[in-house]
MARRO-18879 format. One record per atom (N, C-alpha, C, O): residue number from 1; residue in three letters; chain; x, y, z. Coordinates in nm, 2 decimals, decimal comma, padded with zeros to 4 digits. Each point is the difference from the previous one (the first is absolute). Layout:
BEGIN
(NUM; 'ALA'; 'A'; (X; Y; Z));
...
This chain:
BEGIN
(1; 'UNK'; 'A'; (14,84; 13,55; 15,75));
(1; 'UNK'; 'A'; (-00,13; 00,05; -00,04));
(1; 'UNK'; 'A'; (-00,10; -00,07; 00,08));
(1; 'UNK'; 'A'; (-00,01; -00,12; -00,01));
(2; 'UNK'; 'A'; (-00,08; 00,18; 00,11));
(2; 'UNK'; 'A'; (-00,08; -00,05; 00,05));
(2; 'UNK'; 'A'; (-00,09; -00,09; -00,08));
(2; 'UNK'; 'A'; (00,03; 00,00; -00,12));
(3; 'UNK'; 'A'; (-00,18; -00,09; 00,15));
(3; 'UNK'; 'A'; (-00,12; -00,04; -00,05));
(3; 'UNK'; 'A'; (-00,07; 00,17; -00,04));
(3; 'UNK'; 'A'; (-00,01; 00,04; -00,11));
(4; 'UNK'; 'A'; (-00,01; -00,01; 00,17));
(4; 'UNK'; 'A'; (-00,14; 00,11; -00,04));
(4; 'UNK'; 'A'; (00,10; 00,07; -00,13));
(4; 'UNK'; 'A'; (-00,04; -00,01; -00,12));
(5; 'UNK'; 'A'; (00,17; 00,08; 00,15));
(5; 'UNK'; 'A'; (00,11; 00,03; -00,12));
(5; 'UNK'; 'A'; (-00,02; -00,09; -00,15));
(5; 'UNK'; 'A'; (00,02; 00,03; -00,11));
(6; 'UNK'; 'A'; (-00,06; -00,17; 00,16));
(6; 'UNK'; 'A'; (00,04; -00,10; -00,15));
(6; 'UNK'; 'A'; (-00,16; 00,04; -00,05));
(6; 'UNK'; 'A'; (-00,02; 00,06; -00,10));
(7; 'UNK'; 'A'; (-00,08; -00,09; 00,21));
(7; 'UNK'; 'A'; (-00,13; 00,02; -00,07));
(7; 'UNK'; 'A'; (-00,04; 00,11; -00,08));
(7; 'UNK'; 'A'; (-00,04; -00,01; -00,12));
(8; 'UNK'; 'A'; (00,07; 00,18; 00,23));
(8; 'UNK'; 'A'; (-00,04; 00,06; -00,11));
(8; 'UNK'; 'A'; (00,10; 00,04; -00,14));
(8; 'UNK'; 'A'; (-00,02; 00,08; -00,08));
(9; 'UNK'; 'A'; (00,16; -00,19; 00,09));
(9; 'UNK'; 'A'; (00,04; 00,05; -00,16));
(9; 'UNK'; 'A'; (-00,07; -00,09; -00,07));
(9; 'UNK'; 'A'; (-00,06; 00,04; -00,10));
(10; 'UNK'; 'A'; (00,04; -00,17; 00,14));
(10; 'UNK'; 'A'; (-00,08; -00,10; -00,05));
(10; 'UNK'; 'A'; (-00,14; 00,10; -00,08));
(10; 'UNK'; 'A'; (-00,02; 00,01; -00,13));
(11; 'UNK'; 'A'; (-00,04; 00,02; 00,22));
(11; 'UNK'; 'A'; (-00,14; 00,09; -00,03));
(11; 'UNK'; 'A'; (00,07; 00,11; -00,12));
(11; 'UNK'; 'A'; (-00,06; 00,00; -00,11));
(12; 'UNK'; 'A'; (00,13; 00,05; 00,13));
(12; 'UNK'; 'A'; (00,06; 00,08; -00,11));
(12; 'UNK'; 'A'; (00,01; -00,05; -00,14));
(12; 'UNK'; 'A'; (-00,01; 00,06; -00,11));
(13; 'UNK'; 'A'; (00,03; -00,16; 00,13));
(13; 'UNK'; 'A'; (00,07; -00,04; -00,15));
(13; 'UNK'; 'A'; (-00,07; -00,09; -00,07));
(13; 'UNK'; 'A'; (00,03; -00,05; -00,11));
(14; 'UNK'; 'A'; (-00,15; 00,03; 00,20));
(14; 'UNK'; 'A'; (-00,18; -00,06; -00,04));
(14; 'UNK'; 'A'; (-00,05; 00,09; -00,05));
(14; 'UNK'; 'A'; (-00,05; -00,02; -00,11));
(15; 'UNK'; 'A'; (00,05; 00,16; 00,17));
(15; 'UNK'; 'A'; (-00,04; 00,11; -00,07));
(15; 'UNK'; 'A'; (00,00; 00,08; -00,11));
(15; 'UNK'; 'A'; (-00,08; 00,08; -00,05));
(16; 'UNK'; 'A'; (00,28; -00,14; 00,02));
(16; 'UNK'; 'A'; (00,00; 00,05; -00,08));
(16; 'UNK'; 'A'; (-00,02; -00,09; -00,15));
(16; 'UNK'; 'A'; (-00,02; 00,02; -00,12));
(17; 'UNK'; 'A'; (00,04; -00,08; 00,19));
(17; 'UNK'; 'A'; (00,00; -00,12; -00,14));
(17; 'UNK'; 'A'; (-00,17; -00,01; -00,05));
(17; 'UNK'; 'A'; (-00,02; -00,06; -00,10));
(18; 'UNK'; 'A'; (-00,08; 00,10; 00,15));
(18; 'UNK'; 'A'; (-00,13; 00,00; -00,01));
(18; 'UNK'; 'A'; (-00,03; 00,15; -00,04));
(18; 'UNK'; 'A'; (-00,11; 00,02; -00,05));
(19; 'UNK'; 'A'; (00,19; 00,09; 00,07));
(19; 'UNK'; 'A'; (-00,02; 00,10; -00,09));
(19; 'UNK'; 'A'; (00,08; 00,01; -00,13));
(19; 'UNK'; 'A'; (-00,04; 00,07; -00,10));
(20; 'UNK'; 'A'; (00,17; -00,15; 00,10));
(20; 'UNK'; 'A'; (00,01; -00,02; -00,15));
(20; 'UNK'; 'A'; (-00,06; -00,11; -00,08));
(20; 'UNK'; 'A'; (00,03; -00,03; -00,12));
(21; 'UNK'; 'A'; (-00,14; -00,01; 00,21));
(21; 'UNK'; 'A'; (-00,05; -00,13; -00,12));
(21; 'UNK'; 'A'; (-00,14; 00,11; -00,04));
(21; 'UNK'; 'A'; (-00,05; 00,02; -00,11));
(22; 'UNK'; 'A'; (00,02; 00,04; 00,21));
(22; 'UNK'; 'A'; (-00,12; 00,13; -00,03));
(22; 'UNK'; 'A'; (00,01; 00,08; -00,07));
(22; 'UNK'; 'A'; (-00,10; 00,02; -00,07));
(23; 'UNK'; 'A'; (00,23; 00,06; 00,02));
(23; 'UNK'; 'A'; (00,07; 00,06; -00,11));
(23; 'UNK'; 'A'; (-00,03; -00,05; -00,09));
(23; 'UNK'; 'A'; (-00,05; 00,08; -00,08));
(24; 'UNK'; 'A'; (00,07; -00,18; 00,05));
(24; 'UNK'; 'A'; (00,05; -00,07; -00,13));
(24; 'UNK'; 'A'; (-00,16; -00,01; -00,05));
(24; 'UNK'; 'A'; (-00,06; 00,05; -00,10));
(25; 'UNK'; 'A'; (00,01; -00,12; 00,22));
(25; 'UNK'; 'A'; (-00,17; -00,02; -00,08));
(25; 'UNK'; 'A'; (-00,02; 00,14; -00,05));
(25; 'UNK'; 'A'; (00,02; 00,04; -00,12));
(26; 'UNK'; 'A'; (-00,06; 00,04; 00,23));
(26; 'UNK'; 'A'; (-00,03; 00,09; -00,07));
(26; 'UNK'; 'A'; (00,10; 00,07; -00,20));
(26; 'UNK'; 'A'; (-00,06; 00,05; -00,10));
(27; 'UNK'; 'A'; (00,14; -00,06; 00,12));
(27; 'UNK'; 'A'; (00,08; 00,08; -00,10));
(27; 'UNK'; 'A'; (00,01; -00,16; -00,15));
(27; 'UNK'; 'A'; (00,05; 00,01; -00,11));
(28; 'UNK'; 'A'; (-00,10; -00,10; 00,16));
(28; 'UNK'; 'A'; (-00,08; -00,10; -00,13));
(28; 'UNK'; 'A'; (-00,12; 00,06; -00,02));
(28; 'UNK'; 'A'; (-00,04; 00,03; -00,12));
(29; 'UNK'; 'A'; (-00,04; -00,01; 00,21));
(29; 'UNK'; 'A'; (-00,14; 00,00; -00,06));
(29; 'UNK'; 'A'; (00,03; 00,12; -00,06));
(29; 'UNK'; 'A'; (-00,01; -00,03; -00,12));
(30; 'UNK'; 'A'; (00,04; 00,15; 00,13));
(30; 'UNK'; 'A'; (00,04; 00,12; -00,07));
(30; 'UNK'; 'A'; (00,05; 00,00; -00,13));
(30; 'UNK'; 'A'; (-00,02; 00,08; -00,09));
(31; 'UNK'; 'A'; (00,08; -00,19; 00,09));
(31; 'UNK'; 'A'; (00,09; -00,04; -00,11));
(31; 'UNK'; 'A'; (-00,10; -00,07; -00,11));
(31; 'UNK'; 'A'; (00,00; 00,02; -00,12));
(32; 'UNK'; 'A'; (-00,08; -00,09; 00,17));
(32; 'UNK'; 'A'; (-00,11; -00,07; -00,06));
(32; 'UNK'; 'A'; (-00,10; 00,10; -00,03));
(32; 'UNK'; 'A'; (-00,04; 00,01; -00,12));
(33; 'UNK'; 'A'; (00,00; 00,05; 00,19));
(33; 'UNK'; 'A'; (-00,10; 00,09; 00,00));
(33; 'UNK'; 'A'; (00,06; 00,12; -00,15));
(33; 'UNK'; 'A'; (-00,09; 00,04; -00,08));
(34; 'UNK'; 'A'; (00,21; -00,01; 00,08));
(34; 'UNK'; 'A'; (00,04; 00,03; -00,10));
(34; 'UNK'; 'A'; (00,02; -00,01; -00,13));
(34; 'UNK'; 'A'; (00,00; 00,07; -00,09));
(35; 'UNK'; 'A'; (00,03; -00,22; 00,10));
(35; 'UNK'; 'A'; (-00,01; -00,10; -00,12));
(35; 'UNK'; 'A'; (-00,06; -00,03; -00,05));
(35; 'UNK'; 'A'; (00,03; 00,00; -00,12));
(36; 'UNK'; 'A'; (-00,17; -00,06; 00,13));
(36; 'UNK'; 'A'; (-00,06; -00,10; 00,05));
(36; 'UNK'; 'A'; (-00,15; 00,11; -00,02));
(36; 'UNK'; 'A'; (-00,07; -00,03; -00,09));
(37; 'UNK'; 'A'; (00,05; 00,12; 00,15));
(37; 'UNK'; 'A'; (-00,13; 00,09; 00,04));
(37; 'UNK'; 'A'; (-00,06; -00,10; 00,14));
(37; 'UNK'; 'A'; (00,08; -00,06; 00,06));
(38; 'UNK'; 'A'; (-00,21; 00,07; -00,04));
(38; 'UNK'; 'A'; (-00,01; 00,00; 00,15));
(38; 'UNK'; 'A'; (-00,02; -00,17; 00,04));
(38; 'UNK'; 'A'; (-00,05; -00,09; -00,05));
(39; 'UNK'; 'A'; (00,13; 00,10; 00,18));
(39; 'UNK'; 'A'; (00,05; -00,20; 00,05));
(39; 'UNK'; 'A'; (-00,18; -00,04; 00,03));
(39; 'UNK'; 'A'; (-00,09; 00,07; 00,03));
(40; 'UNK'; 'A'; (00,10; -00,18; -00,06));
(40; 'UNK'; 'A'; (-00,12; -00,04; 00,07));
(40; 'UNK'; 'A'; (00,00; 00,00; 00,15));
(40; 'UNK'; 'A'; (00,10; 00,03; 00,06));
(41; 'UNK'; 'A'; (-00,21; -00,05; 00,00));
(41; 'UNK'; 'A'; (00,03; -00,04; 00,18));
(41; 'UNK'; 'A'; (00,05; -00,11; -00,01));
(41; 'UNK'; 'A'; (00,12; 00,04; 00,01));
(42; 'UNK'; 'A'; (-00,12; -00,16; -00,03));
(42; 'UNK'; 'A'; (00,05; -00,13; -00,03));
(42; 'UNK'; 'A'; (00,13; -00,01; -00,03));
(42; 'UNK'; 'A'; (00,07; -00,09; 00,05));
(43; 'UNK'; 'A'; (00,00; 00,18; -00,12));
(43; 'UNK'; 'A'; (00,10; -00,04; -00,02));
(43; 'UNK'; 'A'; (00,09; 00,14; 00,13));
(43; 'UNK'; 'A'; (00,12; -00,02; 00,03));
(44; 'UNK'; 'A'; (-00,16; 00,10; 00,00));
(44; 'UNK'; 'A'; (00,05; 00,10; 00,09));
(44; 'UNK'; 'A'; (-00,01; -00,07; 00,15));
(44; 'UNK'; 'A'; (00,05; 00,05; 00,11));
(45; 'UNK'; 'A'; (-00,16; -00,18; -00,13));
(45; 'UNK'; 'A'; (00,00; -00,07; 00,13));
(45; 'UNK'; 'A'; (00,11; -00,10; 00,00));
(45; 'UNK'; 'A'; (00,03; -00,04; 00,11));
(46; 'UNK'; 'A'; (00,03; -00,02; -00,21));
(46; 'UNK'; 'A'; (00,12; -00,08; -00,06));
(46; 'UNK'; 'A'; (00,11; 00,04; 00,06));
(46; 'UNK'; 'A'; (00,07; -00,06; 00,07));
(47; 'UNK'; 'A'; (-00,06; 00,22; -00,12));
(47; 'UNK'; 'A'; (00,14; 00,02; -00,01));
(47; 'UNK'; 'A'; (00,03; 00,06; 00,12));
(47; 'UNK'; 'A'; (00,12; 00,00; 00,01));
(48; 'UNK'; 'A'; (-00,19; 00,05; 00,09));
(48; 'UNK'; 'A'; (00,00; 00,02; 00,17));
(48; 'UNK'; 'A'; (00,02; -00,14; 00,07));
(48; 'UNK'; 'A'; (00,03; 00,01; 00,12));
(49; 'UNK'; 'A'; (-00,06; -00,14; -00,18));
(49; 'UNK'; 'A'; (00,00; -00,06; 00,04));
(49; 'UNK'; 'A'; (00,13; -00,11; -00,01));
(49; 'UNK'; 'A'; (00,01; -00,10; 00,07));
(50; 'UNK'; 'A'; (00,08; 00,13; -00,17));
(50; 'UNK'; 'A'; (00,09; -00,05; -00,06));
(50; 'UNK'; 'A'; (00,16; -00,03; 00,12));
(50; 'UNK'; 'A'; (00,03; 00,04; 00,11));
(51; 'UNK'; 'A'; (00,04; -00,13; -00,19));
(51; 'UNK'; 'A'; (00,10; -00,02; 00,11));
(51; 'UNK'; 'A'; (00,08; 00,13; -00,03));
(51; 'UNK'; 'A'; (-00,05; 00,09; -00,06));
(52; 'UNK'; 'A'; (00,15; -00,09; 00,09));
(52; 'UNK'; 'A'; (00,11; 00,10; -00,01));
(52; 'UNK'; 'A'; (00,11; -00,01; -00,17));
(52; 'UNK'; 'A'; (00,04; 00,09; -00,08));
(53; 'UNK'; 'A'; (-00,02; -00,29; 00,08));
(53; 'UNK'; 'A'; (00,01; -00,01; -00,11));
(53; 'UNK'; 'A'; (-00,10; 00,03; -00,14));
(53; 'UNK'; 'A'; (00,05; 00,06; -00,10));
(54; 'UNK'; 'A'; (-00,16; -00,11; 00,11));
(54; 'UNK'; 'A'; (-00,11; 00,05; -00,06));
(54; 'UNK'; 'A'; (-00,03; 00,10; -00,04));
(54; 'UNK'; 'A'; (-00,06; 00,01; -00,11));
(55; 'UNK'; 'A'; (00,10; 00,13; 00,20));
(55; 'UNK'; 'A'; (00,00; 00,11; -00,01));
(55; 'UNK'; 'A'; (00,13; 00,04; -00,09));
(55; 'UNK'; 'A'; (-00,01; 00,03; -00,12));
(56; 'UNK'; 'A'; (00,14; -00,05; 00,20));
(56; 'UNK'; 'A'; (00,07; 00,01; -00,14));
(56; 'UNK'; 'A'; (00,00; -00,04; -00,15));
(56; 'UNK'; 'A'; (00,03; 00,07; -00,10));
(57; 'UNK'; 'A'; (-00,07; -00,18; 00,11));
(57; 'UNK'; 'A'; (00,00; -00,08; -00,18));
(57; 'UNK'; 'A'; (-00,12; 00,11; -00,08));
(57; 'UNK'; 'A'; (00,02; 00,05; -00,11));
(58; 'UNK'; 'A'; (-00,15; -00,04; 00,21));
(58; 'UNK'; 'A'; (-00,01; 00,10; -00,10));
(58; 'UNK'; 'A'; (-00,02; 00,13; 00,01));
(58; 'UNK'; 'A'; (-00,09; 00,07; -00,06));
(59; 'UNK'; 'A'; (00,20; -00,04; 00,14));
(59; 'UNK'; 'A'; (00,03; 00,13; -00,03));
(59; 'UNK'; 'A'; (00,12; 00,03; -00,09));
(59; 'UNK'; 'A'; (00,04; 00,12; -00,01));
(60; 'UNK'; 'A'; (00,04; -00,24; -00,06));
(60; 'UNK'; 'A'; (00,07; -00,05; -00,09));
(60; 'UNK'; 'A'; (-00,09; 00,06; -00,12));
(60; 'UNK'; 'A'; (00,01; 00,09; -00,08));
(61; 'UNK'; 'A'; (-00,11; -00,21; 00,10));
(61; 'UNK'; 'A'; (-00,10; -00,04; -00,11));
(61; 'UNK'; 'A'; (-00,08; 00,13; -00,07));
(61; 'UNK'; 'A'; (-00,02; -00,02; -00,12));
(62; 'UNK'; 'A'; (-00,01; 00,12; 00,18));
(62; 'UNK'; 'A'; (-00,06; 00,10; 00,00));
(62; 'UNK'; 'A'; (00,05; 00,09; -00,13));
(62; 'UNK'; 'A'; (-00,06; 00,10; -00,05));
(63; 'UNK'; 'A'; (00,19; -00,15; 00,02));
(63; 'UNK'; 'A'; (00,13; 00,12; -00,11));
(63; 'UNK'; 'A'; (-00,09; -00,04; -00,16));
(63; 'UNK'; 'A'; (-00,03; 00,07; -00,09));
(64; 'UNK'; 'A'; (00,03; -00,19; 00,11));
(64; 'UNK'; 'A'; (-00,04; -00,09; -00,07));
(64; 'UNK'; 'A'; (-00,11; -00,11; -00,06));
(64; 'UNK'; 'A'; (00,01; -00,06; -00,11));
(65; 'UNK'; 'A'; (-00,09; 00,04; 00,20));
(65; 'UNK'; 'A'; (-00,16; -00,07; -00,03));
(65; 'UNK'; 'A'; (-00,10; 00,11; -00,11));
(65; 'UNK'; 'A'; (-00,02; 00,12; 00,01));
(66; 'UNK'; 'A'; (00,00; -00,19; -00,08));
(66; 'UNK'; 'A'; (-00,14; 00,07; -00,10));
(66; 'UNK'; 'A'; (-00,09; -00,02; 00,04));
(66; 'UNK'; 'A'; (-00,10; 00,01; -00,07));
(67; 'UNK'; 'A'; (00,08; -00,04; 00,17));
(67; 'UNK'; 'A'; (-00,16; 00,01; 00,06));
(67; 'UNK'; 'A'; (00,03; -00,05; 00,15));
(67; 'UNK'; 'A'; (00,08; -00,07; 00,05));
(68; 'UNK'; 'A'; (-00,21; 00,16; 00,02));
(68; 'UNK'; 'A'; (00,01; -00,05; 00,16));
(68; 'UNK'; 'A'; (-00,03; -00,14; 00,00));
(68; 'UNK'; 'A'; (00,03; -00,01; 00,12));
(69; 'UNK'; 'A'; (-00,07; -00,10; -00,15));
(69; 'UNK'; 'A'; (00,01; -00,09; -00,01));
(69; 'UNK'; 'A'; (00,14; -00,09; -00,04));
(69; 'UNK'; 'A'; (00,00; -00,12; 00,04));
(70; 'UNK'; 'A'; (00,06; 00,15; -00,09));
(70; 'UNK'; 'A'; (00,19; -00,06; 00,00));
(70; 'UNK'; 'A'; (00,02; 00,05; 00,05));
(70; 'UNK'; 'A'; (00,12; 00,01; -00,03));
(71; 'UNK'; 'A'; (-00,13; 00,09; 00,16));
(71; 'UNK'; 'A'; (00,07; 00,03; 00,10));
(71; 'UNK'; 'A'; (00,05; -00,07; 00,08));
(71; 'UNK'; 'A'; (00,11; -00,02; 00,04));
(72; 'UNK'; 'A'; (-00,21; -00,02; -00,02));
(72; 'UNK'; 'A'; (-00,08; -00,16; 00,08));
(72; 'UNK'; 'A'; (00,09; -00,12; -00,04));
(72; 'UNK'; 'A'; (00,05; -00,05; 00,11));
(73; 'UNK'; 'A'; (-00,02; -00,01; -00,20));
(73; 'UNK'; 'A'; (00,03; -00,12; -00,10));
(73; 'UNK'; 'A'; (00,11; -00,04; 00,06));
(73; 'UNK'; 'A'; (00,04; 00,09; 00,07));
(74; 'UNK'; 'A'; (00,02; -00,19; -00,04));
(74; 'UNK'; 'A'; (00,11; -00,04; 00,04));
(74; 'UNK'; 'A'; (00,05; -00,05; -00,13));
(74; 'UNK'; 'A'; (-00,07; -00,05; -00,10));
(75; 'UNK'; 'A'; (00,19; 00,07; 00,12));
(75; 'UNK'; 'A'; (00,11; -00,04; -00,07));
(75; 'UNK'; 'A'; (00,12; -00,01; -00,05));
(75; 'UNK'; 'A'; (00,01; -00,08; -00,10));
């Protein structure tokens, strides 16, 4: 496999990994938005902003928190 071959799978799989973290945001805030009624900007600025882990836990968290605020909660 050549250099330019490693880069653009390299580039590929940056891509893709950055549209499944974009997925997910979006299909939380949805989920929140659902739950929840409407996210604040503050916290829609959070959760765009979140790690990958972060995004999982509460997209965990989401089945189950009574308020958008324990979503948040570690624990």
């Amino acid at each position: 496999m050549s250099t330019a071959d490693k880069l653009r799978a390299l580039g590929r799989n940056e891509g893709r990994a950055e549209g499944l973290a974009e997925g997910q945001v979006q299909v939380l805030l949805r989920q929140m938005t659902l739950r929840f009624g409407r996210v604040p900007d503050t916290i829609a600025v959070r959760v765009r902003a979140g790690s990958p882990s972060e995004l999982a836990a509460w997209t965990d968290r989401i089945l189950t928190a009574p308020t958008l605020e324990a979503l948040f909660e570690r624990g």
